[in-house]
N, C-alpha and C positions, 0 to 999 in steps of 0.2 A: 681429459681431466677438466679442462675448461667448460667444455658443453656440461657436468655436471654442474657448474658450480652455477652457469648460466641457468638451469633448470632449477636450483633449487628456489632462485632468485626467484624466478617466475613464479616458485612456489608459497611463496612467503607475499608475494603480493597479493596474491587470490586470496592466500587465509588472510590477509591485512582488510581486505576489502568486504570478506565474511563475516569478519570480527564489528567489522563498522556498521555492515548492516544489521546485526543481531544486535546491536547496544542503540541501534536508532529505535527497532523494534519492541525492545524493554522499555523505553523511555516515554514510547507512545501507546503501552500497553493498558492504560485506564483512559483514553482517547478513544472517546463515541463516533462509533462509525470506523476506523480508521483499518485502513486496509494492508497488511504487512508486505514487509517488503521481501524480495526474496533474490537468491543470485545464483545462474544455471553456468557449470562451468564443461569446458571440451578442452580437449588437449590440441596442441597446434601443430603439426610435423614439418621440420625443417630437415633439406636436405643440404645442407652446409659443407658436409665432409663424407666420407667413402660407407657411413651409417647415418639414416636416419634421425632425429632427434626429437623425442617430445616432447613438449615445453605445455604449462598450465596456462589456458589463455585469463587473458585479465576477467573472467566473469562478465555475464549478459547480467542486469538487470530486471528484475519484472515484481507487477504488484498483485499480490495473491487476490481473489477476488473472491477465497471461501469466506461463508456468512459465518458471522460473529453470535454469540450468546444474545437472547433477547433476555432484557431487566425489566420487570414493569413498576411503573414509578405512577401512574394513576394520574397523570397529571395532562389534561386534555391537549397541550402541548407541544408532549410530545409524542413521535410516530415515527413506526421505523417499516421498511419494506421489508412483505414477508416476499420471498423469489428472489431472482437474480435482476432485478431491474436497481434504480437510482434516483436521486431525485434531483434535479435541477435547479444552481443555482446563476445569479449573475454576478459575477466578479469583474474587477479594474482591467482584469486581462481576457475577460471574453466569457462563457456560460463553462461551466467546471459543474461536475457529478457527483454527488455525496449520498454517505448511507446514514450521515449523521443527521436524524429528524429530532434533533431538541432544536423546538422554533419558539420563537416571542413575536408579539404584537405589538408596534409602537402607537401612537397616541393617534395618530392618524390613519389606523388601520393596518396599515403594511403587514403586512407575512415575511420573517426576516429570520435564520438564524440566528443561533447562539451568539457568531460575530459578527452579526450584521450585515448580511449579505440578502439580498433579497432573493424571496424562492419564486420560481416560477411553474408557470401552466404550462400544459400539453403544447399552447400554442409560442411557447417560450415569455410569455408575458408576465410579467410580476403579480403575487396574487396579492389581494385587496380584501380584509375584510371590515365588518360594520365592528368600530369600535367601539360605540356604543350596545352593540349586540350580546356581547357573554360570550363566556367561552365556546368553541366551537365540536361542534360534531362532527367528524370523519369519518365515514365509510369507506371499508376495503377498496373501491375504485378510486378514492381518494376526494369525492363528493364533499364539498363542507357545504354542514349548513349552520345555523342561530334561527333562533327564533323560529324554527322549525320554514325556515328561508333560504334556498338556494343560493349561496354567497360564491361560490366560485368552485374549482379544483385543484387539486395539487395535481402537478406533473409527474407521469412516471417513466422514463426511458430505459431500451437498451442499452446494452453498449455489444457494440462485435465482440465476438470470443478471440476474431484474429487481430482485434484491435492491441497497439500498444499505449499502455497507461502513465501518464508522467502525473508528477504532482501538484495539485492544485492549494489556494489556500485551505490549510486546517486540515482537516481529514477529507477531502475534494480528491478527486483525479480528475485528468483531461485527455482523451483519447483523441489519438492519432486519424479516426474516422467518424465519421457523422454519427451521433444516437440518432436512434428513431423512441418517439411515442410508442408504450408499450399497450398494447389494445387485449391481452391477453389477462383479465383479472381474475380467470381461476388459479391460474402458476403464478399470477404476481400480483401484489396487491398492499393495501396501509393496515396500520394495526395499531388505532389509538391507547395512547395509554401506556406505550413499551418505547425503549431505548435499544440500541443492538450496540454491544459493546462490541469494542476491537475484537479483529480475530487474529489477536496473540494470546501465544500461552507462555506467561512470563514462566514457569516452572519451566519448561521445554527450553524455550529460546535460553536459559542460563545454562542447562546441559550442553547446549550447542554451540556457545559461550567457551564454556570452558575445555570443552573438545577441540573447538578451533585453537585454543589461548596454548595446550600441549601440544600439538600441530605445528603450531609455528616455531615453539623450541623444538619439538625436535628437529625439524629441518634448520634450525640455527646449531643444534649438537652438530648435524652432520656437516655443514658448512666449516666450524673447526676442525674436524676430521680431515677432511678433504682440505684444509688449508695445510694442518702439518703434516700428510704425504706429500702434498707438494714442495713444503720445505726441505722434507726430508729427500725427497727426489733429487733436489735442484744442490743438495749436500752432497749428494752419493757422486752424480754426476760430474758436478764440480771437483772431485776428488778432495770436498775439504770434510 
């Protein structure tokens, strides 16, 4: 009786924890770039007593890294990677990876996101353009130029497929292993002029929502169940 009640516990945590990541995933769902999160669960086996017991482990972690819808907004900009590469930026805690390409230009040229982060080249260096130049041209390799002038490039990285992904500022991640410089510009490449929206699908994630949300009652139904056999046990027993 106890090892049930111990299992269901374990049960209600994982939905607790799937619940949390489906309502992070809604909330980041019109967040450019932004890579959903997801959480892979296994059962744990304890051998405690003269059976077996399987218990729901607290859930892994991990961030989906399927590409999101491209929007095109015309606006020189912005740029989003077509392939599985990234673009590089520099943050307060070290270079982080994004697929969110809406960039601005400050007054002294910089190439900076949305929040201000500065983007970098192939060579991880901050890109630099002529501010007095006009907007710029980007080509698939990620070539900028103005004034029909070679002004720099944007960076494009891998990331390992066995890399783990934790979360950077914004829609950023940060892998557990080195990127490299992506040299492959048929499979991977810029595409001025477009935005790559999140890849959630808030219709989905609210079905998965509410599927987790009767999940967890029901394993709290059963949890009273199993409380009043056990009352009713400890009744019988007791001869009251």
């Amino acid at each position: 009786m106890q090892s049930a009640f111990y299992v269901s516990l374990s049960a209600q945590l994982s939905i607790d924890k799937r619940m949390e990541t489906i309502a992070n995933n809604i909330a980041n769902a019109t967040t450019a770039g932004y890579r959903a999160n997801g959480v892979s669960f296994e059962s744990v086996v304890a051998k405690t007593g003269a059976e077996p017991v399987a218990y729901a482990s607290a859930g892994r972690d991990f961030i989906s890294r399927t590409a999101g819808d491209m929007q095109r907004t015309g606006d020189p900009f912005d740029v989003a990677v077509v392939g599985k590469a990234f673009f590089a930026i520099r943050t307060p805690d070290g270079v982080a990876y994004t697929r969110d390409g809406r960039m601005k230009m400050t007054e002294t040229g910089d190439l900076q996101t949305v929040g201000g982060y500065p983007i970098l080249d192939a060579g991880n260096s901050p890109v630099v353009l002529d501010p007095t130049g006009g907007p710029p041209m980007i080509s698939r390799d990620g070539m900028i130029n103005q004034n029909g002038r070679q002004i720099g490039a944007l960076g494009l990285f891998m990331i390992d497929n066995d890399a783990k992904l934790t979360r950077g500022p914004g829609a950023s991640v940060i892998p557990d292993k080195p990127a490299t410089a992506a040299l492959d510009f048929v499979r991977n490449g810029v595409e001025q002029g477009v935005v790559e929206a999140a890849n959630v699908n808030p219709v989905r994630e609210m079905v998965k929502l509410i599927a987790a949300s009767r999940a967890f009652d029901s394993v709290s139904s059963m949890n009273d169940l199993l409380d009043g056999s056990q009352r009713d046990a400890i009744r019988t027993l007791g001869g009251g």
